[in-house]
N, C-alpha and C positions, 0 to 999 in steps of 0.2 A: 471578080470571081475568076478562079484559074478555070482552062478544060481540066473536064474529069473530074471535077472538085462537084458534090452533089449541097443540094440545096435541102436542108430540113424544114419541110412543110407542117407548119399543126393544122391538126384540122379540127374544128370545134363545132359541132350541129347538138341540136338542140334532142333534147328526150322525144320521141316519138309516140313513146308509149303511154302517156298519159289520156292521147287524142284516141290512138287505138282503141284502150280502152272502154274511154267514153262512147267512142259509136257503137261498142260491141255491149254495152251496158245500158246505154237508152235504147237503143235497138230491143233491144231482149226485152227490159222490163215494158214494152208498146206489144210487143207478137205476144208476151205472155200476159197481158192484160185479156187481150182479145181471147187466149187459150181459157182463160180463167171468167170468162163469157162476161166480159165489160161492154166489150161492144165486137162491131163486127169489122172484119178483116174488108180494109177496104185502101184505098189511094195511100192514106198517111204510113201506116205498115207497110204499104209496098215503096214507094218512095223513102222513106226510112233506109230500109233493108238495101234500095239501090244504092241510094247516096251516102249514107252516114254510115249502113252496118257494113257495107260493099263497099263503096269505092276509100273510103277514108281508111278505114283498116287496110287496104291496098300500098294506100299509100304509104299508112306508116309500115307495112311492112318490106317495104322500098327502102325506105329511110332506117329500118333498121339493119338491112341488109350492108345499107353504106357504113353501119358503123360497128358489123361483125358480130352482130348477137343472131343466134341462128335460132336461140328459142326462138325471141320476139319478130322474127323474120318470118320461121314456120307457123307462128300463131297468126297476126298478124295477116298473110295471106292467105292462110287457108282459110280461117273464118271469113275471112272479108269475101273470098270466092263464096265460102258457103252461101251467103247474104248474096252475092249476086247467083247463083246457080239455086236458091231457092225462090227470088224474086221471078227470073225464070220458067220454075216448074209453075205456078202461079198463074204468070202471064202467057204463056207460049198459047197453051191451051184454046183460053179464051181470045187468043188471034186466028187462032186455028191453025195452027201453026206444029201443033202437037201431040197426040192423045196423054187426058189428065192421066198420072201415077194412079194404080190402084192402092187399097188401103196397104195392101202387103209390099207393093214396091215401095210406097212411102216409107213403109214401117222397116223396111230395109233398107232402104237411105239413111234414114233416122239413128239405124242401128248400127251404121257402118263408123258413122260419125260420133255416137258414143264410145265405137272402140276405140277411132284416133286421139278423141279427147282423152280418155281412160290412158293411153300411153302418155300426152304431155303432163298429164295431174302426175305420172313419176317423175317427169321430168322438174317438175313442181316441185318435190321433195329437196329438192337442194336447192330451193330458190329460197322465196319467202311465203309466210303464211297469209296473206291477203290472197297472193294467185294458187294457193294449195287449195282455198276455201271456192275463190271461181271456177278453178279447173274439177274440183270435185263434185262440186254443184250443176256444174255443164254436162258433166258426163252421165249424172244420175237424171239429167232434165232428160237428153237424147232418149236412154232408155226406158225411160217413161210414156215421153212420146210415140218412142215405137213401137213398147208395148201397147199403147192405147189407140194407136192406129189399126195395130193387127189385130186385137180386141173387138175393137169397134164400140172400145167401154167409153163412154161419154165421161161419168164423174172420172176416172183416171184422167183423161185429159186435163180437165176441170184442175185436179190435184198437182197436175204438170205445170199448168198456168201459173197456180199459186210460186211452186217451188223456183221456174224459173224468173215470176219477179226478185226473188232475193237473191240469185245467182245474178241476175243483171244489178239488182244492185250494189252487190257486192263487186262486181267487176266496178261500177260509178265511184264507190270508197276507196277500194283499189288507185281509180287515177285522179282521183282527189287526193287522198294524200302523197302519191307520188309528185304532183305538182305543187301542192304546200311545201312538203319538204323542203323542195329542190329551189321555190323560192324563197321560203325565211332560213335557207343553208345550215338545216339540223331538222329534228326529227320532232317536229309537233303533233304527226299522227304513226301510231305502228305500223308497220307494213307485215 
């Protein structure tokens, strides 16, 4: 190699988004079991939320950053934040650490989060219709939440619960088939 003479690197990583996905998808359809009064909010939910819906979504959204997708970058980390900065509001408390959110700070938390989702579902419009169908689903979940926190309406929660198991697992379909796809290299499920 002469000086001066530059070297073309490829650089080849793997999709990130299907992991993404998955944590933000079984993540969801576990807190919204609980929402939807299966059981109670306990270790598994919150561990979930640190590890898989938090740090994994972190990660890929690291990883997508390396390979220039700023959707999957900003989705990706901010969810994965949310998941750690709600495992958080959770836990702080009960170390003592914090005074618990009232219903109304909750329900503006909740509601702040419906708005930024509500901006990426446009973002969503020029993507594909698996993440039109998550992103709109997440942002209707948020607002329900928050309404049913500021309420104090129990069955609206309840109804919350419902809608975001299918948001979650509609995020699970989502990186199901992004991963089939990409390994029998065609299109065995729509996106």
């Amino acid at each position: 190699m002469k000086k001066g003479e530059s070297i073309n690197v490829v650089e080849k990583t793997a999709n990130p988004a299907p992991v993404g996905l998955m944590a933000f998808g079984i993540t969801t359809v576990l807190l919204n079991l609980h929402n939807a009064g299966y059981f109670a909010l306990g270790s598994m939910i919150i561990s979930m939320g640190f590890f898989y819906g938090g740090i994994a979504q972190v990660i890929a959204g690291l990883m997508e950053w390396k390979k220039n997708n700023t959707f999957g970058e900003t989705a990706f980390l901010s969810y994965g934040l949310f998941w750690l900065s709600l495992v958080g509001i959770l836990l702080l408390p009960k170390l003592g650490l914090a005074v618990a959110p009232s219903a109304i700070a909750m329900g503006a938390y909740l509601f702040m989060w419906g708005l930024f989702t509500s901006g990426m579902f446009i973002v969503t419009l020029k993507l594909t219709k698996s993440l039109q169908v998550v992103f709109f689903g997440l942002a209707i979940l948020f607002f329900l939440l928050s309404a049913a926190d500021i309420t104090g309406n129990a069955q609206l929660k309840v109804f919350a619960g419902y809608e975001g198991i299918l948001v979650g697992l509609s995020a699970i379909y989502t990186a199901m088939a992004q991963l089939i796809n990409e390994v029998y290299g065609r299109r065995v499920l729509p996106l």
